[in-house]
C-alpha positions in Angstrom: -58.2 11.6 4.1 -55.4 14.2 4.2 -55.8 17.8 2.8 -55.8 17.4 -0.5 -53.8 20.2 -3.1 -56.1 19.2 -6.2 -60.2 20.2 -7.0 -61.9 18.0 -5.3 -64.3 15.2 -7.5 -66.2 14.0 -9.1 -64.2 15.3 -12.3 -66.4 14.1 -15.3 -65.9 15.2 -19.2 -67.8 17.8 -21.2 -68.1 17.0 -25.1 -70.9 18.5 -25.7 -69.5 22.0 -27.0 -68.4 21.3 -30.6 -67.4 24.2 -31.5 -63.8 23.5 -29.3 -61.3 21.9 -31.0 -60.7 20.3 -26.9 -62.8 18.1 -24.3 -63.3 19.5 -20.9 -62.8 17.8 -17.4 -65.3 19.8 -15.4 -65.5 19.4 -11.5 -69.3 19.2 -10.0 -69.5 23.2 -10.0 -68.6 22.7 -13.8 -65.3 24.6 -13.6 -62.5 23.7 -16.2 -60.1 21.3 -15.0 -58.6 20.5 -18.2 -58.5 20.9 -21.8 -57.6 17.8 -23.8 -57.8 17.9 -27.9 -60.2 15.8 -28.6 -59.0 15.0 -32.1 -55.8 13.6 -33.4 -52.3 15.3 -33.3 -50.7 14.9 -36.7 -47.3 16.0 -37.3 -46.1 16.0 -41.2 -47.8 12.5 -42.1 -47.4 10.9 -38.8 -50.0 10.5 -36.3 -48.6 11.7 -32.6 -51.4 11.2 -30.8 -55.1 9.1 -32.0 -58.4 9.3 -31.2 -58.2 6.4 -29.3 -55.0 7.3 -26.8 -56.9 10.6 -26.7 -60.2 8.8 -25.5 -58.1 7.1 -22.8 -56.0 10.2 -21.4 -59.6 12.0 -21.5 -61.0 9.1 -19.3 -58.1 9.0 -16.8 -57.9 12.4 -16.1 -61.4 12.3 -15.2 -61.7 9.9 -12.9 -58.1 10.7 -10.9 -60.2 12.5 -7.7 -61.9 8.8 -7.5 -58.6 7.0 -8.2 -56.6 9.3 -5.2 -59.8 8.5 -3.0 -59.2 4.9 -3.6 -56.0 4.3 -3.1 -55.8 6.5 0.1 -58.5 4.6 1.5 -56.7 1.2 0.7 -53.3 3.0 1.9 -55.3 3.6 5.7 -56.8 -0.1 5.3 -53.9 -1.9 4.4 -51.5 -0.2 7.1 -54.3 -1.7 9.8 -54.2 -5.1 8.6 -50.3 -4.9 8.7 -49.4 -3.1 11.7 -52.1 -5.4 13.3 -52.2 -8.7 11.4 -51.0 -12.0 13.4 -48.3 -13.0 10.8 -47.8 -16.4 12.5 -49.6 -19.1 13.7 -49.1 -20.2 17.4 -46.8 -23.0 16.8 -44.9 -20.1 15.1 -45.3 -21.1 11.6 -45.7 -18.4 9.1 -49.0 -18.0 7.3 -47.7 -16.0 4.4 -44.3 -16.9 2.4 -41.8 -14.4 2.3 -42.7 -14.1 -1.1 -45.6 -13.1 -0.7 -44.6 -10.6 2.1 -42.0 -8.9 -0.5 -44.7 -8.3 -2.8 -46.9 -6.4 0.0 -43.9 -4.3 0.4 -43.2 -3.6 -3.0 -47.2 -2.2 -3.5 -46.8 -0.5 -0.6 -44.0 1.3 -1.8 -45.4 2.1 -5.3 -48.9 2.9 -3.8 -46.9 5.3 -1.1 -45.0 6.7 -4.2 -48.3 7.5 -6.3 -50.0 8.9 -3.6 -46.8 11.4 -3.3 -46.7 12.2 -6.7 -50.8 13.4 -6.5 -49.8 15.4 -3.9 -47.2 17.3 -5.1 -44.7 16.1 -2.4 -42.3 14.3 -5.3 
């Protein structure tokens, strides 16, 4: 894996304070991450943000660290298997359709993209 710019995982969630008006993503040494309200965002009589979406950002944020881990891991396998697959059998006949290619090119890119984004390059 390359050097990573982020606190290394596992990130997991701290609700156990209830006097905060926020949950806390903590890393293992149970250092503060982040601080996400963990009730809703009402603005005048509309709801901006609800317990549930809140729930859901809490969780995500969480487990990025595992999600990066992931996806670099699959970004090293994957770039094996293509640079080394055998895309045709020996009579010469393709064994994937070019459909199916283009769509291993298009996760590639979006995986690439991601993977910039996390670390800060884009």
């Amino acid at each position: 894996m390359s050097e990573t710019k982020f606190t290394p995982g596992p990130w997991k969630v701290n609700f156990e304070d209830y006097t905060k008006p926020y949950a806390e993503i903590l890393n293992e040494d149970n250092i503060v991450i982040a601080q996400i309200p963990d009730g809703e965002i009402i603005r005048g009589d509309k709801t901006i943000l609800g317990l549930e979406n809140i729930e859901a950002n809490i969780n995500l944020i969480a487990a990025a660290p595992d999600m990066y881990e992931a996806l670099e891991a699959y970004d090293k396998a994957e770039a094996d298997i293509l640079e080394n697959a055998n895309w045709y059998t020996e009579s010469g006949v393709p064994q994937i359709t070019q459909e199916q290619f283009d769509r291993l090119v298009d996760c590639q890119t979006l995986k690439a993209k991601a993977l910039r984004k996390a670390r800060g390059e884009e």
